[in-house]
C-alpha positions, -999 to +999 in steps of 0.1 A: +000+000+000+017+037-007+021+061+020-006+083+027-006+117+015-029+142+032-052+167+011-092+168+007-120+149-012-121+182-037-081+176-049-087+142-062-088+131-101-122+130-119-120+089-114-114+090-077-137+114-069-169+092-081-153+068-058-158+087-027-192+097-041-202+062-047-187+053-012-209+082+006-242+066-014-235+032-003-230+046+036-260+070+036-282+043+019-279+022+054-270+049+078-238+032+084-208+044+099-185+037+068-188+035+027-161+021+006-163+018-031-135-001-051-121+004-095-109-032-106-087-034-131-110-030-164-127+002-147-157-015-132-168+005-095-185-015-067-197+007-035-205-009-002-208-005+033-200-018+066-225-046+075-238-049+116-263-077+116-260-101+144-243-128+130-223-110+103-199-083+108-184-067+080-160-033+072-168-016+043-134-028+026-139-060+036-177-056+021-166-037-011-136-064-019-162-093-012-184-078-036-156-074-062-145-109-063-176-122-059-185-102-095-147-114-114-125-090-102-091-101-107-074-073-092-079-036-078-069-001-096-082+016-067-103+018-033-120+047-012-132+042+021-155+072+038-164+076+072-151+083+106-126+053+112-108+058+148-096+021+144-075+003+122-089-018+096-064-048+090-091-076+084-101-048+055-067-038+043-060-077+034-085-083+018-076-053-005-039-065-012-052-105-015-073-089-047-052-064-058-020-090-056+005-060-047+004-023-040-028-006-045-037+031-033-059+031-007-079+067-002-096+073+030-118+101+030-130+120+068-161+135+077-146+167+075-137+162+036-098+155+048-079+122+027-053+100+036-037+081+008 
């Protein structure tokens, strides 16, 4: 994964941009605390959130990459992830780098419009 760089949601390329915006559909849709949306290598977008039912409890990476694979993504051009995470998410970040099969940006977007990545 590269080293985060730190900016807002306004100074990212046309492509990442719907990213976030699919990411903040997917979270709103649910009311959930996270939204993540993923680019596969052929430009397809998947969005996603985090899941809270009892008996399944999923990030929104881990949600979004699930999602990907699950539709023949073979690998990952590029992931956002929008919401307020305090914690880390390393279940999520693995399943990002077992698709993407090597370094793939990661974008995380605050509440306040800040990014990481």
């Amino acid at each position: 994964m590269s080293e985060p760089a730190r900016g807002d949601a306004d100074s990212l390329s046309p492509e990442d941009a719907k990213l976030v915006t699919l990411a903040r559909g997917a979270m709103g849709r649910v009311s959930a605390p996270e939204g993540a949306a993923l680019r596969d290598e052929i430009g397809r977008t998947y969005a996603s959130a985090s899941v809270q039912l009892p008996s399944l409890q999923l990030t929104a990476l881990q949600a979004v990459v699930a999602q990907a694979s699950a539709a023949g993504a073979r690998s990952v051009e590029a992931v956002v992830v929008v919401g307020n995470l305090d914690r880390s998410d390393d279940d999520g970040l693995s399943a990002v780098r077992d698709l993407a099969g090597g370094g793939v940006r990661v974008i995380t977007v605050m509440p306040d419009g800040t990014t990481r990545g």
